[in-house]
C-alpha positions, -999 to 999 in steps of 0.1 A, spaced: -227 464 -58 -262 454 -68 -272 488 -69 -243 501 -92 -254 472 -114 -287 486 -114 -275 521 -125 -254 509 -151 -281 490 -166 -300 519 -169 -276 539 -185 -268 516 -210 -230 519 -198 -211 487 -186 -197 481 -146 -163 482 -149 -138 472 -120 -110 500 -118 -89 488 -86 -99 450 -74 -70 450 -45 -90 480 -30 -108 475 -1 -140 480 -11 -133 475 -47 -134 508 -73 -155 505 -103 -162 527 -128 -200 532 -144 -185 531 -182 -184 524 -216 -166 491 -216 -154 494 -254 -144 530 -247 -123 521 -214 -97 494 -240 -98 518 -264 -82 546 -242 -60 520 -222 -44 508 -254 -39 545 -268 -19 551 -236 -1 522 -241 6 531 -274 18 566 -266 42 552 -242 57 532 -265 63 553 -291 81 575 -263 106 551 -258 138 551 -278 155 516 -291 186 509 -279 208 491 -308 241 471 -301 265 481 -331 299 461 -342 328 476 -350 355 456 -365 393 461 -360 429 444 -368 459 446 -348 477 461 -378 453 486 -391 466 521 -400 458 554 -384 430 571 -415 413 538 -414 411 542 -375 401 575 -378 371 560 -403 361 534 -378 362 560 -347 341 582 -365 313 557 -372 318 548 -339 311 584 -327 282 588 -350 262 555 -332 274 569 -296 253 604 -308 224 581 -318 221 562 -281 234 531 -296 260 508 -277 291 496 -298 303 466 -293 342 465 -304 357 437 -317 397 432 -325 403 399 -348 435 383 -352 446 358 -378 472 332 -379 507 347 -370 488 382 -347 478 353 -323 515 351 -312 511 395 -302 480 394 -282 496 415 -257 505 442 -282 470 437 -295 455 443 -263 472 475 -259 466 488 -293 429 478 -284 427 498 -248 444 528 -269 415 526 -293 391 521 -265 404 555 -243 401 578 -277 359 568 -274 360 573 -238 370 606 -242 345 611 -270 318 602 -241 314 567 -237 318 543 -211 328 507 -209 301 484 -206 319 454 -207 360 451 -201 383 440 -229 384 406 -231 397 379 -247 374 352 -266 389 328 -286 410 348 -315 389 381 -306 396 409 -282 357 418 -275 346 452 -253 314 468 -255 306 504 -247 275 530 -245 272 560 -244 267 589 -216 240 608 -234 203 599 -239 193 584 -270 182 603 -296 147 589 -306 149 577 -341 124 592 -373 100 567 -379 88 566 -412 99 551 -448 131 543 -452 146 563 -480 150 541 -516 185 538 -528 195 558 -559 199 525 -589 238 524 -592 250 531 -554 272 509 -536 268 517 -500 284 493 -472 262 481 -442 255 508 -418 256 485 -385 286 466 -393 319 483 -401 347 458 -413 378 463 -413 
């Protein structure tokens, strides 16, 4: 060890410890500065690599009505194609409380239409409260999102959240 000190001395280069749980020990004769520098770019790198995984909500009622289904299926599709998981959420109100059951098959009918899209079910239907809750993901790999600025909104658009769809 003395003698790797030596050498590194006079190379102007630091004595740097690679592997300590090695027996002996593996050091490097290095520039100190240089080694972070190139551990944090690959630390970087990785992370970039590594797609976000989002949980969505999608909204429902007992009584909604097949186009508007259609609309919240196909938003639903669209975040299964971008990796995210959905989380599904059917909300009763004062008298629907006394249907729950119908409710609950209405909300496993809804739930097999995205399962044959290509999802799978996370989390079972459940009940919580005056909600029926179920959360799914999807089958493919998700698709690593643009990084970048986020696009300005054109003065005089009114756009609805992306992430939450109400019903």
């Amino acid at each position: 060890m003395t003698e790797a000190n030596r050498i590194a001395e006079e190379q102007g280069l630091d004595l740097v410890e690679v592997s300590p749980t090695a027996k002996p020990p593996v050091v490097k004769i290095i520039d100190y500065g240089k080694f972070k520098y190139m551990q944090q770019k690959k630390a970087n790198e990785a992370k970039k690599k590594t797609a976000t995984v989002q949980l969505k909500e999608i909204q429902l009622r007992p009584n909604i009505e097949s186009h508007d289904l259609e609309t919240k299926l196909k938003r639903a599709y669209k975040f299964l194609d971008q990796g995210d998981k959905i989380k599904m959420v059917l909300q009763f109100r004062g008298r629907e409380m006394s249907y729950r059951e119908n409710g609950m098959k209405k909300f496993r009918a809804i739930i097999e239409k995205v399962e044959e899209y290509g999802a799978v079910v996370e989390s079972e239907p459940k009940m919580v409260g005056t909600r029926i809750i179920a959360i799914l993901a999807s089958l493919k790999k998700p698709v690593k999102k643009p990084e970048g600025k986020p696009q300005k909104k054109e003065k005089g658009s009114n756009s609805a959240s992306k992430d939450n769809v109400n019903a």
